[in-house]
N, C-alpha and C positions, 0 to 999 in steps of 0.2 A: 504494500500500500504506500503511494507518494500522497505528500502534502504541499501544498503550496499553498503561501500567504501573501498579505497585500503590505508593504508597509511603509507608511506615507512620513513619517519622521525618523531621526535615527537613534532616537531612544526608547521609542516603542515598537521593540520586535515583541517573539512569541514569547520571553519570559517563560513561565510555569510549562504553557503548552508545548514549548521547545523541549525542556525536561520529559514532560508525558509520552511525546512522542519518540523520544531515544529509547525512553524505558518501554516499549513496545516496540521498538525495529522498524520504526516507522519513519522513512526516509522524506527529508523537509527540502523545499525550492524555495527563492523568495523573489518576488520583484518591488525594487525598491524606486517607488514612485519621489524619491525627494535627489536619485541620482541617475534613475536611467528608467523613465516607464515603458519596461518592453516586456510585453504579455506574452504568457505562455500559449500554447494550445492547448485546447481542451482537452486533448486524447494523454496530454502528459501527465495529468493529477488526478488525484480520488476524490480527494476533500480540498477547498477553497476556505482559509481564515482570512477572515478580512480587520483588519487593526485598525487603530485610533490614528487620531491625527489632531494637528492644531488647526484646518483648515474645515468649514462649512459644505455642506454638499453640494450647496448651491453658490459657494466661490469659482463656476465652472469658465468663469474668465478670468480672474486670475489664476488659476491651478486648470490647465487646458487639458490636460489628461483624464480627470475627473469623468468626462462625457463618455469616454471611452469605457473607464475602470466601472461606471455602472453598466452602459450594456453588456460588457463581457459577465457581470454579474447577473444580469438577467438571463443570458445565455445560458448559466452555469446551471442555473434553479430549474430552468425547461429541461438541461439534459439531464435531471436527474440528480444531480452531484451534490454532497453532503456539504454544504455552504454555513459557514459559522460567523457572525461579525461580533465586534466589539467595540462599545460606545463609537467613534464615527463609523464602523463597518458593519455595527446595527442600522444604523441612520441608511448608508449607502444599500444595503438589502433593501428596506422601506421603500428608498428610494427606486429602486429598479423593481420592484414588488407593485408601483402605482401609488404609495402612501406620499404624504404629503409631509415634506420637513419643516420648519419650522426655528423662529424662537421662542425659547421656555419663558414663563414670566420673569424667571432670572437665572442668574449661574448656579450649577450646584458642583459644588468642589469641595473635597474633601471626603471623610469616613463618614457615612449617612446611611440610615439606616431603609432597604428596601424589605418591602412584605410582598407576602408570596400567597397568588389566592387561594382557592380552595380546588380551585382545579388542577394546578400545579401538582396538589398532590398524590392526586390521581393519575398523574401522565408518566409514562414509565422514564423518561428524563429530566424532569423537572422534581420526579419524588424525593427527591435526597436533598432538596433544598430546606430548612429548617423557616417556619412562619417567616421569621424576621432574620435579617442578615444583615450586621456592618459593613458595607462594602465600598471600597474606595470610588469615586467619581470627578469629573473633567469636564465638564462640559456646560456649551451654552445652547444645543437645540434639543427638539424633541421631534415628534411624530406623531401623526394620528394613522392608526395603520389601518389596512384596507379591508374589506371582506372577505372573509376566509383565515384573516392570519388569527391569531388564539393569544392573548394575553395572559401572559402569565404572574406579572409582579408589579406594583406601584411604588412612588415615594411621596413624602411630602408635596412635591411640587411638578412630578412626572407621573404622567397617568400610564406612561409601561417603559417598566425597565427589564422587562422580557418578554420573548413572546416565541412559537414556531410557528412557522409554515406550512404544511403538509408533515411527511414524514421524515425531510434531510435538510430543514433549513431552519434555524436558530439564531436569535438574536440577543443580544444582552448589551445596555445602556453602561453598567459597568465595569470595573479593573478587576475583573479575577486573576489577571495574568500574571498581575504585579506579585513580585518574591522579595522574600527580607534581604535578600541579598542583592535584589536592582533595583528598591524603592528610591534609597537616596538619588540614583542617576537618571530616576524617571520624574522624580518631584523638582531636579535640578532642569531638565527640559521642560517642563511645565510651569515652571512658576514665571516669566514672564507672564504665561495669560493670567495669569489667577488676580482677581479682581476683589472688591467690598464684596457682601451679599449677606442676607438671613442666613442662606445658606454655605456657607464660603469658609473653607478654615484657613489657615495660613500655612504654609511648609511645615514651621515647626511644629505645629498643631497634628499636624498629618503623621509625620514623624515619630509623636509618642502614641499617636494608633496604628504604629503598623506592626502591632505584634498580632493583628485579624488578618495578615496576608496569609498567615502559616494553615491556620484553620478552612480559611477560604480557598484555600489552592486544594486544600484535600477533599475539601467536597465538592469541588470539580474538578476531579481527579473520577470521582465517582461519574459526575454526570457525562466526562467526556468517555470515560468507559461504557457506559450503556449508549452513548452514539454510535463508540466501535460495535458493538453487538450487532445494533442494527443495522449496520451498514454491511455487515459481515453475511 
């Protein structure tokens, strides 16, 4: 099984997921949209992860690539292929899915806590998520997603910070990826954006909660293993 990812800055690669995937022999591609956006073929991967970024989905004139990197996403979901994003490479599925991006009433940055409905628990990759989760967040948009996608979790001021697709396509608003040992070089490329907010902590702030990265990595460690199942 190959993997390949999308990844639009150069301090948010796979993180955790790059570990998950070593520890299964699961060989990783990457195209790195902030040095060189040159896309694979479809016939070369199994699974599409698609990463965050500091850029809007709809900055598709400044960041000229963007037009592209969703249709191939679109592409990816019609042929089938186990499509995963994360906070902007949720946004980017949405986006190429027909949902509508957006800005949120404000920023939300920082450890914040998402709840998880009731259907989540139900769904055999969403079950291992616990009600409520502290989970790291970046961002300034959101989505209202389209008919047919399934929501799965809200926050205070995002009405979905998860959701799937059918049966190979998943999204999630926040950093699971982030690891105790790449927060500091992830919080150091992020903090230019990081602005005021109700919801907004500061680096340092972020920093004495990242000992919920250890916990959160292993329970999607879980959920990306019951992806492999399925996908198997």
């Amino acid at each position: 099984m190959h993997l390949h990812y999308f990844q639009h800055d150069n301090f948010e690669d796979l993180g955790y997921i790059g570990e998950w995937a070593n520890s299964h022999g699961i060989s990783t591609s990457v195209t790195r949209f902030d040095l060189n956006p040159e896309l694979p073929t479809h016939e070369s991967y199994d699974w599409l992860v698609v990463m965050g970024g500091k850029m809007s989905v709809n900055d598709q004139v400044e960041f000229t690539w963007l037009e592209a990197e969703i249709a191939f996403i679109k592409e990816a979901i019609r042929l089938g292929k186990t499509v995963i994003g994360i906070c902007l490479g949720a946004q980017l599925i949405a986006k190429a899915s027909g949902s509508n991006v957006y800005k949120n009433t404000g920023p939300e940055m920082g450890f914040w806590p998402v709840r998880f409905f009731s259907n989540a628990s139900n769904d055999k990759v969403f079950r291992h998520f616990p009600n409520e989760l502290l989970v790291l967040h970046v961002h300034f948009d959101t989505y209202k997603l389209q008919e047919g996608a399934v929501n799965m979790a809200d926050s205070a001021i995002t009405n979905s910070q998860a959701y799937r697709i059918g049966e190979n396509v998943f999204g999630f608003q926040f950093h699971f990826e982030v690891t105790p040992q790449n927060i500091s070089g992830f919080l150091n490329g992020v903090e230019p954006e990081l602005v005021e907010g109700e919801f907004s902590q500061s680096k340092a702030q972020m920093l004495e909660l990242s000992n919920c990265c250890s916990f959160n990595n292993s329970i999607f460690g879980k959920v990306l293993d019951e992806i492999l199942l399925m996908w198997k």
